[in-house]
Residue, then its C-alpha position, 0 to 999 in steps of 0.5 A: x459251396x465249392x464242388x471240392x469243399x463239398x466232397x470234402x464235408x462228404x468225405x469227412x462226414x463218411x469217416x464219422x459215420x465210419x469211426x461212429x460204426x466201428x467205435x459202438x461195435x469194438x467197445x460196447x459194454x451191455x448193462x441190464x435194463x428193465x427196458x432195451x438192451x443197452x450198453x455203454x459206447x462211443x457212438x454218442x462222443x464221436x457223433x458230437x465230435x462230428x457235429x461241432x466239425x462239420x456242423x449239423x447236416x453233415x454232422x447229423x448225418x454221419x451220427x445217424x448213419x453210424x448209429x443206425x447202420x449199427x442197430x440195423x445189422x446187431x439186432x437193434x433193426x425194430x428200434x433202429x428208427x428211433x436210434x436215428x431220430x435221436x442222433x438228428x435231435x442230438x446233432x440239433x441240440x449240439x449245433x444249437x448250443x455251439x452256435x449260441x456259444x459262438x463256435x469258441x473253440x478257444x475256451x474249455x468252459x464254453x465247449x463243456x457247456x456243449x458237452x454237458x447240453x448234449x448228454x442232457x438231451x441224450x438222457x431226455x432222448x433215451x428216456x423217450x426212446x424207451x417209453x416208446x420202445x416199452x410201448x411198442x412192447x405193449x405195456x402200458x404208459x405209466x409202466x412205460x415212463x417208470x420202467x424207461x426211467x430206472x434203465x437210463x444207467x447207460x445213457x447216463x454213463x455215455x452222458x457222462x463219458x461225453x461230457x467229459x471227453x468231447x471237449x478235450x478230444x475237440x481241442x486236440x483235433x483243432x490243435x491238430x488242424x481239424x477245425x470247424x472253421x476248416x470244413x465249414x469255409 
């Protein structure tokens, strides 16, 4: 890859990570939860949104710095490890899926598919994200896996919103000359 192809991707890999950041901090809406402190945001839309543009590593790594970043300064810094692991196995999952596909970006049914695969694996991340974190607390596992279920309310709104919103927001960057193709050549 070329040195300014590169510092492109970084470029536009430090936007996501940027948009990601600034996204989960302007509009967040906190949910009770049996375990966590979760809320409702766009982190998890915009890091599959970078992804299917810049494909996995520089996708993944936006996701995770932005997602991350965020924990480590709103009082999320114990757990923020967890935050990024998950943004690596969404960001793995997503550009599995959109390679399986073919990278068609012409079709809507193809990328839901995409979008509706990411807010599955976020739910399965979530739930182990707070069976750990329940663990960490001391509980023990069966409390853990049980009390990690019935706080997925969150996780299930952002899947949701994700599924919904991802492939409409993708047509509309590639319609407007942000595709995969023009970061990945």
């Amino acid at each position: 890859m070329g040195q300014s192809k590169q510092l492109r991707k970084v470029i536009f890999a430090s936007l996501f990570a940027a948009i990601i950041f600034v996204g989960i901090s302007v509009l967040r809406i906190p949910l009770p939860a049996i375990v966590g402190r979760p809320f409702v945001h766009f982190g998890n839309t915009l890091t599959i949104l970078a992804v299917m543009l810049l494909g996995f590593g520089y996708g993944a790594a936006a996701g995770a710095i932005g997602l991350g970043l965020f924990d480590i300064l709103n009082g999320y810094a114990a757990t923020a490890w967890l935050t990024v692991l998950e943004a690596i196995i969404l960001a793995a999952m997503v550009n599995l899926v959109f390679k399986a596909i073919g990278y068609d970006e012409q079709h809507l049914s193809k990328l839901y598919l995409v979008s509706f695969l990411a807010g599955l694996t976020k739910l399965i991340t979530s739930w182990g994200n707070g069976v750990i974190v329940a663990l960490m607390a001391g509980t023990t596992l069966k409390v853990a896996m049980i009390g990690s279920f019935a706080s997925l309310l969150s996780a299930l709104i952002n899947s949701v919103v994700s599924f919904l919103i991802v492939p409409l927001l993708y047509q509309l960057l590639v319609k407007v000359g942000f595709s995969r193709s023009r970061f990945l050549v």
